[in-house]
C-alpha positions as CSV (number, residue, x, y, z in Angstrom):
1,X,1.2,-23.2,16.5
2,X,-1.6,-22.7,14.6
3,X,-2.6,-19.1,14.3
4,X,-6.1,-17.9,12.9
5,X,-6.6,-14.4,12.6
6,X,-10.4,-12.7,11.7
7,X,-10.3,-10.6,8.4
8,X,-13.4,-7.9,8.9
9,X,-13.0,-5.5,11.8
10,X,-9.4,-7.2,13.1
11,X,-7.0,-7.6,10.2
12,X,-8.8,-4.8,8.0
13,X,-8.3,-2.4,11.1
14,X,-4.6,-2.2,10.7
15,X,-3.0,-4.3,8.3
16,X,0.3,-3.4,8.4
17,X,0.7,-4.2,12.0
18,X,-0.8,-7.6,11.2
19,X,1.3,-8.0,8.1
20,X,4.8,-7.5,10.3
21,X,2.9,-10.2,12.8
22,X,1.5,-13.2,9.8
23,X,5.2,-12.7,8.6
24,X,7.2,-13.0,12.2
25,X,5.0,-15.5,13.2
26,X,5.9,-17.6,9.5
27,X,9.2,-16.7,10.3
28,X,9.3,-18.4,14.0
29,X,7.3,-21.4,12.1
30,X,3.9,-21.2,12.9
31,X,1.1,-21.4,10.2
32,X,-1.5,-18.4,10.3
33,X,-4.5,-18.3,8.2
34,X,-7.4,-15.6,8.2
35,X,-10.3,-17.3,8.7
36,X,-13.5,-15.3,8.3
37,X,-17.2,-15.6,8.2
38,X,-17.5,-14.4,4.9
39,X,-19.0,-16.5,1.6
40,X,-16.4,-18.0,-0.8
41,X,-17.8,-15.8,-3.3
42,X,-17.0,-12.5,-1.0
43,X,-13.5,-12.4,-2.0
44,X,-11.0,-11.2,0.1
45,X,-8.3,-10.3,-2.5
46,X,-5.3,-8.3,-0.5
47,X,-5.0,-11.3,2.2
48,X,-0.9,-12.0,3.4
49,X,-1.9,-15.9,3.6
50,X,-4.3,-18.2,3.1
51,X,-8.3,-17.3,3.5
52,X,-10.8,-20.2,5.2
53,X,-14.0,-19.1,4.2
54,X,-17.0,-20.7,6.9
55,X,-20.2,-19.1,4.7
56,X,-21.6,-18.0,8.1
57,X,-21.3,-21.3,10.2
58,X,-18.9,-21.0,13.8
59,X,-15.6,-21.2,13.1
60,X,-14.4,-23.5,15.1
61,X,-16.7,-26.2,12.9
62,X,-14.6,-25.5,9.4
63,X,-11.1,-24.8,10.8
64,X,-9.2,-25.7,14.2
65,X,-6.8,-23.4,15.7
66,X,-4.7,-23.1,19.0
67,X,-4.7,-19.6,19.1
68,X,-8.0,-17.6,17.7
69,X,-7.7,-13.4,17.5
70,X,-10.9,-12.3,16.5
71,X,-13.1,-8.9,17.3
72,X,-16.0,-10.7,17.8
73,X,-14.9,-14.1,19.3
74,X,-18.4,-15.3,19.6
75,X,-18.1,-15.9,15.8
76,X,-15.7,-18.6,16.7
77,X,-18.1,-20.8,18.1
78,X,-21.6,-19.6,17.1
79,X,-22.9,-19.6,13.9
80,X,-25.3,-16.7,12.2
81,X,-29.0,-17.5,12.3
C-alpha cells in the first residue's frame, strides 16, 4: 500500500505517534511518504521518509496514493488559487 501522510497540521501535530506508524507501516511493507503543499525550497528537515513537495498544486496531480491522511483533505484534490 501506498501511504501518504500531510506534513503541516497532521504529522507536525504529533510526531511521535506518526513516527511509531511510518515505521510499522515500513515494517508490514508499505511505502509512506509525506506529501505536502509546501515549495521545494520550504524545507522540511526532521521528516522520517521521503518529502513530495506539490508547490501549491492538488495533490493528487504530483503523487498517487491508495490511502491519503490529511487535515485538510481538500488539499488533495484542489489546488491554491
Amino acid at each position: 500500500m501506498l501511504i501518504a501522510i500531510d506534513y503541516d497540521n497532521t504529522y507536525t501535530v504529533d510526531p511521535k505517534l506518526w513516527d511509531r506508524f511510518i515505521h510499522d507501516a515500513k515494517t508490514n511493507g508499505h511505502v509512506v511518504k509525506i506529501v505536502t503543499m509546501r515549495y521545494p525550497h520550504e524545507v522540511i528537515i526532521d521528516a522520517p521518509c521521503d518529502v513530495i513537495y506539490t508547490s501549491r498544486q492538488a495533490k493528487v496531480k504530483i503523487f498517487k496514493a491508495d490511502v491519503w491522511i490529511d487535515d485538510s483533505p481538500h488539499w488533495i484534490f484542489q489546488d491554491v488559487v
